[in-house]
MARDRENVEX-720945 format. One record per residue (C-alpha): chain; z, x, y negated; residue in three letters; residue number from 1. Coordinates in Angstrom, 1 decimal, padded with zeros to 4 digits, m for minus. Layout:
residues N
chaine / pz / px / py / residu / num
A / Z / X / Y / ALA / NUM
...
END
This chain:
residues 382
chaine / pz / px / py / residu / num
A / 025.3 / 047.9 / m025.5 / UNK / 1
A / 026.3 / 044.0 / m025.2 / UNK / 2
A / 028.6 / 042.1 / m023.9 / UNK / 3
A / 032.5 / 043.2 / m024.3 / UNK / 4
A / 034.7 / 047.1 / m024.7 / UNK / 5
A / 036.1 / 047.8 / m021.3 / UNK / 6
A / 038.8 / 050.1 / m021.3 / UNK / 7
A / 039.1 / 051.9 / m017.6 / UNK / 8
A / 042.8 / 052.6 / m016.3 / UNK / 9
A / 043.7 / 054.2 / m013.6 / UNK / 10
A / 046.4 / 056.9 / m012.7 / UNK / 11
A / 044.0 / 059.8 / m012.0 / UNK / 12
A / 044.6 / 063.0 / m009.5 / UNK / 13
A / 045.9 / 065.5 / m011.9 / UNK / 14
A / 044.8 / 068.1 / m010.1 / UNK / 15
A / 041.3 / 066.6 / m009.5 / UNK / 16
A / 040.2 / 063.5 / m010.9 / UNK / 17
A / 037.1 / 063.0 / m009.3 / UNK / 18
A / 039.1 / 062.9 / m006.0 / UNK / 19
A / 041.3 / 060.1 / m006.8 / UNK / 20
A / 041.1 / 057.2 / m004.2 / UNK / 21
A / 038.2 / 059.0 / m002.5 / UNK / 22
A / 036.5 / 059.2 / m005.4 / UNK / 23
A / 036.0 / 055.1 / m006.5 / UNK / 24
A / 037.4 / 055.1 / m009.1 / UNK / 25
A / 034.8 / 058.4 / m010.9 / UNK / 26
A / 032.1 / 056.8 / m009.3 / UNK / 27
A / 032.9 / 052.9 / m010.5 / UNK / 28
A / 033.3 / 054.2 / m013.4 / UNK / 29
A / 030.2 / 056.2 / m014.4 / UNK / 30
A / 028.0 / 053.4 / m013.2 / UNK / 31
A / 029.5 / 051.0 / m015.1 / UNK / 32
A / 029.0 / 053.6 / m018.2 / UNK / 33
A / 025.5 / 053.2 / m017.7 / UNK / 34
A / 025.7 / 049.0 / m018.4 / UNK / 35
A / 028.3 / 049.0 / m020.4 / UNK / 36
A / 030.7 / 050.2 / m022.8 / UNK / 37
A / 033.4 / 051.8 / m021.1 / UNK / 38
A / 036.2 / 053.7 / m022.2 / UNK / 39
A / 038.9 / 055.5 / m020.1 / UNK / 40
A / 042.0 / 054.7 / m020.9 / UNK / 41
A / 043.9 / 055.9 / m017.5 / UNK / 42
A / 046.4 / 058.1 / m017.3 / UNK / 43
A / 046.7 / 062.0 / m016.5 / UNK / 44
A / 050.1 / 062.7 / m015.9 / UNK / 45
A / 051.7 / 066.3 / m016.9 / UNK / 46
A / 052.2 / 068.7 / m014.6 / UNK / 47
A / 056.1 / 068.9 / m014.9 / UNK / 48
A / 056.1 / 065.1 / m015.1 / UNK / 49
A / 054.7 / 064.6 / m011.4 / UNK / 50
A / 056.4 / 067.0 / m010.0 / UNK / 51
A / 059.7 / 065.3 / m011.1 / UNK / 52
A / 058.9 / 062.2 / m009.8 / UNK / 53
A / 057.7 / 063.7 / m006.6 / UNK / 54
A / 060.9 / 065.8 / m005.8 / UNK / 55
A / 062.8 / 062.8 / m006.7 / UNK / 56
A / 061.5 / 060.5 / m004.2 / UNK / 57
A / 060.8 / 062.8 / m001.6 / UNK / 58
A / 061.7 / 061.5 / 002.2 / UNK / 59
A / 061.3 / 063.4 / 005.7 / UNK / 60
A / 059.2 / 061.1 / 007.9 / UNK / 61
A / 058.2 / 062.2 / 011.8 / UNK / 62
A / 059.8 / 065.7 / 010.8 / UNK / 63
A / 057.7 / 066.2 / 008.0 / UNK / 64
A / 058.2 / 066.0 / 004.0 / UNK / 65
A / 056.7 / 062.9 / 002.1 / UNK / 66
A / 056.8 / 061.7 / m001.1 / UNK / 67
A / 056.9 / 057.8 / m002.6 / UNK / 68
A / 056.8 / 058.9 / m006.1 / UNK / 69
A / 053.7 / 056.8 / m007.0 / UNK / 70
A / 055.5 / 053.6 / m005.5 / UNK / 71
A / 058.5 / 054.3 / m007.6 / UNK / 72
A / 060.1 / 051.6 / m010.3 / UNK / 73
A / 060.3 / 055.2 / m012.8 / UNK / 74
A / 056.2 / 055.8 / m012.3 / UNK / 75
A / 056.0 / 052.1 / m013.0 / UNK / 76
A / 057.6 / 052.3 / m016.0 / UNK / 77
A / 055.8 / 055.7 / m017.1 / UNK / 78
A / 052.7 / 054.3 / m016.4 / UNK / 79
A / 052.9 / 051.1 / m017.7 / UNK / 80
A / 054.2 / 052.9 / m021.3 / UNK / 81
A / 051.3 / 055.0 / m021.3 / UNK / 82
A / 048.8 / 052.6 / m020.1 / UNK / 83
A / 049.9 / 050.2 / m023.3 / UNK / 84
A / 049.9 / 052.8 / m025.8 / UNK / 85
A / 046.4 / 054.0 / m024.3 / UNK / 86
A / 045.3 / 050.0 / m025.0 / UNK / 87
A / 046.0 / 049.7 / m028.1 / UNK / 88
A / 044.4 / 053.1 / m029.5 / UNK / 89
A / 041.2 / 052.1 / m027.6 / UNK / 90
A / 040.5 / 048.5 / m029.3 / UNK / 91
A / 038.6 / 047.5 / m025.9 / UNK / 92
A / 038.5 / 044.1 / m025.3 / UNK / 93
A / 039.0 / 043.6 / m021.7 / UNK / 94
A / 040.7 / 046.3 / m019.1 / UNK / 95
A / 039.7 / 047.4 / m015.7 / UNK / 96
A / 042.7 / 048.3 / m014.1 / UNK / 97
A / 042.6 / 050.6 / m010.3 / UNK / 98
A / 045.4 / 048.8 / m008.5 / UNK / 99
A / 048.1 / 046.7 / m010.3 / UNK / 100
A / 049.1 / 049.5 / m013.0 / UNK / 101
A / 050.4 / 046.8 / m015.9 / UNK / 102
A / 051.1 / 043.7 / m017.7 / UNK / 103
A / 048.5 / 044.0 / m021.1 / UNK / 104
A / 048.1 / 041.7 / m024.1 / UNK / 105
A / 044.7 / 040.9 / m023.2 / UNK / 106
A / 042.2 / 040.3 / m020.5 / UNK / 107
A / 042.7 / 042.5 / m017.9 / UNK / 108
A / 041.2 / 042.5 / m014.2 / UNK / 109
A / 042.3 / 044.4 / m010.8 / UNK / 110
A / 040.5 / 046.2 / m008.6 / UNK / 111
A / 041.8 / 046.5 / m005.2 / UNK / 112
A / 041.5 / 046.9 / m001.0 / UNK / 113
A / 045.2 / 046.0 / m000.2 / UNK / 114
A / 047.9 / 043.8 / m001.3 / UNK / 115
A / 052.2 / 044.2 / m000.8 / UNK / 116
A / 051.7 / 040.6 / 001.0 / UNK / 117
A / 049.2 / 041.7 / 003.1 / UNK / 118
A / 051.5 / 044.7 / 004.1 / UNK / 119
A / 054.3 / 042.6 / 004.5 / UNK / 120
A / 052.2 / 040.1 / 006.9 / UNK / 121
A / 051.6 / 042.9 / 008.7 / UNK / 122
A / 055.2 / 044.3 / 008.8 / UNK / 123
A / 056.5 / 040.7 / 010.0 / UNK / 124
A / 053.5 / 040.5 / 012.5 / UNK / 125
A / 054.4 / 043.9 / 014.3 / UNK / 126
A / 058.2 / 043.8 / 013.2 / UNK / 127
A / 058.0 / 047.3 / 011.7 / UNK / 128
A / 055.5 / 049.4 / 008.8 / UNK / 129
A / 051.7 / 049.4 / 010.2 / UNK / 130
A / 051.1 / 053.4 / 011.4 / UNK / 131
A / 049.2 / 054.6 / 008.8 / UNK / 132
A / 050.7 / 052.7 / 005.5 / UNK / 133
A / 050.5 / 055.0 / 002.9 / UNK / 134
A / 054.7 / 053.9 / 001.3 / UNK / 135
A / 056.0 / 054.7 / 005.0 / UNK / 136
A / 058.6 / 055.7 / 004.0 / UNK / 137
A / 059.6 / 052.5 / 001.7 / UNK / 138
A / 061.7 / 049.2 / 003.0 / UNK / 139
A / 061.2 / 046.1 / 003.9 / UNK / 140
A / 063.6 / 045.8 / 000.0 / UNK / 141
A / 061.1 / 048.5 / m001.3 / UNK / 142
A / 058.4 / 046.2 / m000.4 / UNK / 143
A / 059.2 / 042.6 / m001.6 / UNK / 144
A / 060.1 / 044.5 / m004.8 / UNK / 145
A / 056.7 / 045.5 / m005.5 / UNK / 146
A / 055.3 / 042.7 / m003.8 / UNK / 147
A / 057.0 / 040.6 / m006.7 / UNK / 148
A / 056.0 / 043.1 / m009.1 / UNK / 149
A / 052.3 / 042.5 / m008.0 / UNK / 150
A / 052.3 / 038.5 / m008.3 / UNK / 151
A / 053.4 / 038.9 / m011.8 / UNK / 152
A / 050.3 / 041.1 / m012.4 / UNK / 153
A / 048.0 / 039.0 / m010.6 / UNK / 154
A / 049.2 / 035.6 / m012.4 / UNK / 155
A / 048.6 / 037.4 / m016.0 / UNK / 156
A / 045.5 / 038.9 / m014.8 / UNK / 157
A / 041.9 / 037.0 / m016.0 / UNK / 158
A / 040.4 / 038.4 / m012.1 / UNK / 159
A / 041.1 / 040.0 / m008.9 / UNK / 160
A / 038.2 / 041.9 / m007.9 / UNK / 161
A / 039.0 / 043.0 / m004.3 / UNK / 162
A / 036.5 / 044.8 / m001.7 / UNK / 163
A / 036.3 / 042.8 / 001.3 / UNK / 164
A / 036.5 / 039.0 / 002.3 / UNK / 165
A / 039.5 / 039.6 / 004.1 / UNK / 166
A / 041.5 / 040.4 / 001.3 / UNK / 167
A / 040.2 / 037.7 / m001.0 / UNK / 168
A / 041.6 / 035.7 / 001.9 / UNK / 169
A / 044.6 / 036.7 / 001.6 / UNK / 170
A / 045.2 / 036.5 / m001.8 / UNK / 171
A / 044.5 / 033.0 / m002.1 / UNK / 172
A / 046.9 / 032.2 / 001.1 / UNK / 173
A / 049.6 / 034.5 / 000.9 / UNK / 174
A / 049.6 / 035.7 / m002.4 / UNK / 175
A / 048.8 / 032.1 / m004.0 / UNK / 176
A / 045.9 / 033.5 / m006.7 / UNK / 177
A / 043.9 / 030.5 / m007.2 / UNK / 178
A / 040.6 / 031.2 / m005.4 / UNK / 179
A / 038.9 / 031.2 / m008.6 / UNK / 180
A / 040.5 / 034.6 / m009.9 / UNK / 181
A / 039.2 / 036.0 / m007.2 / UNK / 182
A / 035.7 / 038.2 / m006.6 / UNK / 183
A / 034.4 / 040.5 / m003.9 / UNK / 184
A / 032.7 / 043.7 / m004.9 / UNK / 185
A / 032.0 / 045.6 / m002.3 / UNK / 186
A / 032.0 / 049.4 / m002.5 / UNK / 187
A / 029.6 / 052.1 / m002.9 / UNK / 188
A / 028.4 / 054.9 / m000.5 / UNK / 189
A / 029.1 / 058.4 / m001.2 / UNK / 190
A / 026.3 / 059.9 / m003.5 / UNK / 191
A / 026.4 / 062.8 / m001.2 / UNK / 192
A / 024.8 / 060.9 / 001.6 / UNK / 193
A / 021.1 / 061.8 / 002.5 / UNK / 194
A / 018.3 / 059.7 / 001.6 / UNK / 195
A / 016.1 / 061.7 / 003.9 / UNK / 196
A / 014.6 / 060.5 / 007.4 / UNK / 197
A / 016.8 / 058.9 / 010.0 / UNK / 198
A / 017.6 / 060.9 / 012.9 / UNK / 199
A / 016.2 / 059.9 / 015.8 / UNK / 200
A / 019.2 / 059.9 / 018.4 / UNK / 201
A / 017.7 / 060.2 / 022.1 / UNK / 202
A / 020.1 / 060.4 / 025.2 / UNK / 203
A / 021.9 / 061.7 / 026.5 / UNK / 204
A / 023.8 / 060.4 / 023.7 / UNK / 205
A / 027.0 / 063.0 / 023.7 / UNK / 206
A / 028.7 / 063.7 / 020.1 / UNK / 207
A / 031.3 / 061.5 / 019.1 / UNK / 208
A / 032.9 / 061.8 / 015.0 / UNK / 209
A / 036.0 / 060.9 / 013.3 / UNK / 210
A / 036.4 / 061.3 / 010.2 / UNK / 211
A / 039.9 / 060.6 / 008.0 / UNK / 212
A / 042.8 / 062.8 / 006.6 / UNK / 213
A / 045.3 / 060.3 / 007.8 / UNK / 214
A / 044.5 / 061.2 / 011.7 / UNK / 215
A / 047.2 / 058.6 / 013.4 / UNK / 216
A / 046.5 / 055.9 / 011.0 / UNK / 217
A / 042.9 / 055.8 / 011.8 / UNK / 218
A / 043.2 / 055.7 / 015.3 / UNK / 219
A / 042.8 / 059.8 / 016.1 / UNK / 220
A / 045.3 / 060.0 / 018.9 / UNK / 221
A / 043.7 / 057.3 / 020.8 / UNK / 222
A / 039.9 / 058.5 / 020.1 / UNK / 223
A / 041.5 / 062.0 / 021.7 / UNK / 224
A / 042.9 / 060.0 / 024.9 / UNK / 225
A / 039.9 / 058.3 / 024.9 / UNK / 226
A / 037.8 / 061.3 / 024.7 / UNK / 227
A / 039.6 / 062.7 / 028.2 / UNK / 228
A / 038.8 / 059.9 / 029.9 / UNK / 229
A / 035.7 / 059.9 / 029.0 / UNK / 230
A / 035.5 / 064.0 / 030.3 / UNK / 231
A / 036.7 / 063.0 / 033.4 / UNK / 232
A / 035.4 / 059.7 / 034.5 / UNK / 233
A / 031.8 / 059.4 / 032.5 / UNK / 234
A / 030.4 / 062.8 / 031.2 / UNK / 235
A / 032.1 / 066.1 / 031.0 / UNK / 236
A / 029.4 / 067.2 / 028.4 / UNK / 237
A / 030.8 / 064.4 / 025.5 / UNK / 238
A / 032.4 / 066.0 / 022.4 / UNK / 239
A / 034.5 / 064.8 / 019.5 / UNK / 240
A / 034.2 / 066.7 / 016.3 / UNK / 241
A / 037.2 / 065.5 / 014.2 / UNK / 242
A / 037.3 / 066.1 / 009.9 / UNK / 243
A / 040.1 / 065.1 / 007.3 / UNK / 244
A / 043.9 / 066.7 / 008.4 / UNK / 245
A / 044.2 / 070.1 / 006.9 / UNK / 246
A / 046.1 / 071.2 / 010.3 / UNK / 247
A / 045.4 / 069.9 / 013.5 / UNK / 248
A / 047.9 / 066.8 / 014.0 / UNK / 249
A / 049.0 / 066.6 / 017.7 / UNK / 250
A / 050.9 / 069.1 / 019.6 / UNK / 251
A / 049.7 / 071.7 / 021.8 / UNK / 252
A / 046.3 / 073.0 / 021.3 / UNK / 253
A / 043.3 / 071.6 / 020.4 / UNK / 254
A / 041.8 / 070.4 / 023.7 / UNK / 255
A / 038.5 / 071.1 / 025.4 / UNK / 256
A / 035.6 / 069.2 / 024.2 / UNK / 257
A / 037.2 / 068.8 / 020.6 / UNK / 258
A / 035.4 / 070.5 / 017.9 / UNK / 259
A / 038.3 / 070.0 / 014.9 / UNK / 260
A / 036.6 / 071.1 / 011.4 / UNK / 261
A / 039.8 / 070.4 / 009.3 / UNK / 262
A / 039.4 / 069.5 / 005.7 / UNK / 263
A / 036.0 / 069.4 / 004.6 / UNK / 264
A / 034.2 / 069.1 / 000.9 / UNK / 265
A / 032.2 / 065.9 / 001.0 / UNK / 266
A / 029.0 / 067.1 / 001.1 / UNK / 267
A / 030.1 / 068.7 / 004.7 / UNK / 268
A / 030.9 / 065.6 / 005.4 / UNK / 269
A / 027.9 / 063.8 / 004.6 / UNK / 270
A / 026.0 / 065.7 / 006.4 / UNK / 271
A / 027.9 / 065.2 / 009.9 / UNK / 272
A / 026.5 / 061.6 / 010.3 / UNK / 273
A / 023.1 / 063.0 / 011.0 / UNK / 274
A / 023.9 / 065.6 / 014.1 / UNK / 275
A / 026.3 / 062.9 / 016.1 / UNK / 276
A / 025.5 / 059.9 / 018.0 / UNK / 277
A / 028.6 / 057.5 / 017.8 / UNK / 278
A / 031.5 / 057.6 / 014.8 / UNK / 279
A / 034.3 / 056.3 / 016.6 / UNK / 280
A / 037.4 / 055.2 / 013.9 / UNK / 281
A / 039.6 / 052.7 / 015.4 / UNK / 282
A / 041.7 / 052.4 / 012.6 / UNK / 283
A / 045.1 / 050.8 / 012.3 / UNK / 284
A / 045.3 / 050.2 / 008.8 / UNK / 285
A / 042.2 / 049.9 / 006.9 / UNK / 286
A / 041.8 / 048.3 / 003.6 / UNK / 287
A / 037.7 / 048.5 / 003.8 / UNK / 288
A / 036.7 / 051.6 / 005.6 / UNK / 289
A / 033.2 / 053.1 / 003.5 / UNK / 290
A / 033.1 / 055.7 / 006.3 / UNK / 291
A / 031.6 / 052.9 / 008.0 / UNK / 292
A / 029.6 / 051.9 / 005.4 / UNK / 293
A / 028.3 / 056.0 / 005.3 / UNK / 294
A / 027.5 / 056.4 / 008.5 / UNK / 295
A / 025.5 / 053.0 / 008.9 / UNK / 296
A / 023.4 / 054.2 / 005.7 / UNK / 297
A / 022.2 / 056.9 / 008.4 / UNK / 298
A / 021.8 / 054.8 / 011.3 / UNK / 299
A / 025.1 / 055.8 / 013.2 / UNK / 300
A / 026.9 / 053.3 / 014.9 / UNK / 301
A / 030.1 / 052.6 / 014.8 / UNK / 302
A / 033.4 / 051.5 / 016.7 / UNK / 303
A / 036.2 / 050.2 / 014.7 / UNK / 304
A / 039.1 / 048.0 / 015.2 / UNK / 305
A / 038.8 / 044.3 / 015.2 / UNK / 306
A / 041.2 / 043.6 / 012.0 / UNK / 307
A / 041.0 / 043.9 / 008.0 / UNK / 308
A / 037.8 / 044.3 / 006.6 / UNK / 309
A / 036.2 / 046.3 / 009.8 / UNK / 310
A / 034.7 / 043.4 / 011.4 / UNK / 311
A / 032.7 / 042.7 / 008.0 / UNK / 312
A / 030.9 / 045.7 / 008.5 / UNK / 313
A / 030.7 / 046.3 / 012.6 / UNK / 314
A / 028.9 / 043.7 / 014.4 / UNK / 315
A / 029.2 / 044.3 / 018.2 / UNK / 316
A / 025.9 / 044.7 / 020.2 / UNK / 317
A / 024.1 / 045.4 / 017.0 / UNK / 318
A / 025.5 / 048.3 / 015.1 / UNK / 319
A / 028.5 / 049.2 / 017.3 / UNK / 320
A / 031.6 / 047.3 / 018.6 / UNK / 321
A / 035.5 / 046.6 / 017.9 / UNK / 322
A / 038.5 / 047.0 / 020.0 / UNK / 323
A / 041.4 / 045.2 / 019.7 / UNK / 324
A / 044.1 / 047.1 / 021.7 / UNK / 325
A / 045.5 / 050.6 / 021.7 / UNK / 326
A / 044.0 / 051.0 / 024.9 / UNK / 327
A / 042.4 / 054.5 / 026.0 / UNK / 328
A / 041.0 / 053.3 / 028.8 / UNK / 329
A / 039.3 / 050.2 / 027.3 / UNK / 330
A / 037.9 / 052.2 / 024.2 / UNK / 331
A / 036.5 / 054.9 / 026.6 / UNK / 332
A / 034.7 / 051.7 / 028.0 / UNK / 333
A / 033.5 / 050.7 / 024.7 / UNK / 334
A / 032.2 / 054.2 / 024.0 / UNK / 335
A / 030.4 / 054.7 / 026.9 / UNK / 336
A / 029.0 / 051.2 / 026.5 / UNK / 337
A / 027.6 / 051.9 / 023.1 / UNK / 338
A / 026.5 / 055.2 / 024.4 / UNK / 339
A / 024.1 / 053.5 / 026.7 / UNK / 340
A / 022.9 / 050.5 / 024.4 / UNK / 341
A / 019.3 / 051.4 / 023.5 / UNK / 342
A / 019.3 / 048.3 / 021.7 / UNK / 343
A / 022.3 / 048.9 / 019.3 / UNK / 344
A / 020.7 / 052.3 / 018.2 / UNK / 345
A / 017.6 / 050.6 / 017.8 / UNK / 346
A / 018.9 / 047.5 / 015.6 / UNK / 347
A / 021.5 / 050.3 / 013.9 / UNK / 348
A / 018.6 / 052.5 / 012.9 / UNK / 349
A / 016.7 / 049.5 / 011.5 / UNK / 350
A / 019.4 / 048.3 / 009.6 / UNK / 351
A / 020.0 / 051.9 / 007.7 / UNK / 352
A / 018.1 / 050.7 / 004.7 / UNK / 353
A / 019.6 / 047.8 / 003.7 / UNK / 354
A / 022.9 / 049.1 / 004.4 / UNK / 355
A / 022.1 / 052.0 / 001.9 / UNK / 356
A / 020.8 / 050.1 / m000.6 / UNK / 357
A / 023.2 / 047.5 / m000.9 / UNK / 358
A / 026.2 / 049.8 / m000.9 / UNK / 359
A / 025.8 / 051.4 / m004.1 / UNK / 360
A / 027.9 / 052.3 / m006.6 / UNK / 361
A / 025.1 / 050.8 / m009.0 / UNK / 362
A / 025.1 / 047.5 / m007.4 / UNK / 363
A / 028.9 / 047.5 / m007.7 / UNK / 364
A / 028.8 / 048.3 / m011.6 / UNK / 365
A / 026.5 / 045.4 / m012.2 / UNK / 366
A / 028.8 / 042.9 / m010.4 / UNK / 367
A / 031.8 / 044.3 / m012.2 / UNK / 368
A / 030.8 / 043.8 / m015.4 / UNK / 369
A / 029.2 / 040.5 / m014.6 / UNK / 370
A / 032.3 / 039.4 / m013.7 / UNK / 371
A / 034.4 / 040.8 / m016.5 / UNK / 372
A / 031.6 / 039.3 / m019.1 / UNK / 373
A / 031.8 / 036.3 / m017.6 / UNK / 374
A / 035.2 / 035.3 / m017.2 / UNK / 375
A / 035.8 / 036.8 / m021.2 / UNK / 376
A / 032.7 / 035.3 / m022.8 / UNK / 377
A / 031.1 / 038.5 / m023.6 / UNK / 378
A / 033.5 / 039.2 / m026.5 / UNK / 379
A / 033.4 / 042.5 / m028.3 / UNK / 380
A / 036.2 / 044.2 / m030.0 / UNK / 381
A / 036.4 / 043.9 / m033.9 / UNK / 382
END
């Protein structure tokens, strides 16, 4: 193959690969194997090695045990050592690194949906950690340390290949990466998700879907509030089936109307978008969202949050609607209104295609390596 050796880094699930990140980072990185010359250069930390760092950096948050261990200076430094070594052995040209892992001797480029300034925006916005932030349990010291540790990755880096507009925003103004280091790649879909014939969803429009392991950071206590309201004042037949925690997240009981499926394998999952009328995620810290991007492959709308990268993908009165408040009342409104919108399932449904076939993990391989080829000449290792 032509055009430059690009070594792939990233610090993979030990106990699963596949399932780091949601899976980007397998499925980048098989595409791009099928343009290009692509090594894998990431790291696989041992067993007794993670658990170290985790027990060492382990905090109690809301009552229940967390661990920073992957934002910690030690897995910095462990990663970092390996990463190099892995370099050097590989004689790639150019690296593709998943998040800000190191500082290399030679063109490396980033991948990301979030930044430490972004987060730190956020923190002075709201005067306290966005719900939802996976380093919850860092501070405000914690995070201008790695925020600084970030700009001096970013000002050695050749590119910053980031997933949404927003954040390529953001960069440029808060993080001062000269706008021409920048690129958006958007995201693939999920494999997993059907190519067959859109469902046709007549009223009475009643099943409602959330999907997302981190249940308070994408909005699940409010879709449940929401939900009652919606029992009470609008339909008492509407459902919510909710996916992702392992346990269910709130206290008490799971209430009436909720059908709570817990963890599910992805195929499970991709198969939900097709029996429910409305996937309601109005997330509060969301660095793309390619649930979103799922369901719209299969003609579902959406209602998100009006904030990060959600309002690149949900336009209101066409394929859903946003909120903007934490609001029960005003996103039972919402729902109902989207309910009853012929038009936006119409317009939704027409949509599907293109949605699915731009939002391909394909699509994103191409780009990638268009971009590292370009900014490096095409060079090839010796």
């Amino acid at each position: 193959m032509s055009g430059p050796q690009i070594g792939f880094a990233c610090l993979w699930d030990r106990a699963d690969p596949r399932r780091t990140w949601s899976y980007t980072p397998w499925s980048l990185r098989e595409a791009m194997r099928r343009y290009a010359t692509v090594t894998d250069v990431g790291i696989n930390l041992a067993a007794p090695t993670e658990w170290a760092l985790k027990l060492t950096h382990l905090r109690v948050r809301n009552g229940r045990p967390t661990s920073t261990w992957r934002e910690s200076p030690l897995t910095d430094w462990i990663t970092q050592r390996h990463l190099r070594r892995r370099v050097a052995a590989s004689g790639c040209t150019a690296v593709l690194q998943i998040q800000d892992l190191a500082l290399l001797d030679r063109p490396y480029f980033l991948y990301q949906d979030f930044s430490f300034d972004a987060i730190l925006d956020l923190v002075d916005q709201q005067g306290r950690l966005p719900t939802g932030l996976m380093v919850a349990g860092m501070s405000r010291d914690d995070l201008r340390r790695h925020r600084d540790r970030q700009r001096r990755i970013y000002d050695r880096a050749t590119g910053l290949v980031v997933m949404s507009r927003w954040l390529a925003e953001r960069l440029t103004t808060l993080s001062g990466v000269p706008a021409e280091k920048v690129h958006v790649v958007n995201p693939g879909r999920s494999a997993l998700v059907t190519d067959a014939p859109l469902p046709v969803r007549e009223r009475p429009r009643r099943r409602l879907l959330l999907v997302g392991k981190g249940f308070e950071g994408k909005g699940g206590d409010l879709v449940v509030a929401a939900l009652a309201v919606l029992r009470r004042e609008v339909d008492p037949h509407i459902t919510l089936t909710v996916v992702g925690p392992t346990t269910w997240p709130l206290l008490g009981d799971v209430p009436d109307g909720v059908h709570f499926l817990g963890a599910l394998p992805p195929a499970e999952v991709a198969r939900l978008y097709d029996t429910h009328d409305l996937l309601v995620m109005p997330s509060r810290l969301e660095g793309f969202g390619i649930v979103f991007v799922e369901a719209l492959a299969r003609g579902l709308p959406c209602i998100a949050r009006n904030a990060f990268a959600m309002p690149e993908l949900i336009e209101p009165g066409v394929n859903g609607d946003l909120i903007s408040q934490d609001d029960p009342v005003v996103l039972a409104t919402t729902i109902a209104k989207v309910l009853d919108n012929d038009h936006v399932y119409e317009q939704c449904r027409a949509r599907a295609d293109a949605v699915a076939a731009h939002f391909t993990w394909d699509r994103a391989a191409r780009q990638m390596i268009e971009i590292i080829t370009g900014a490096t000449g095409g060079a090839r290792a010796g």
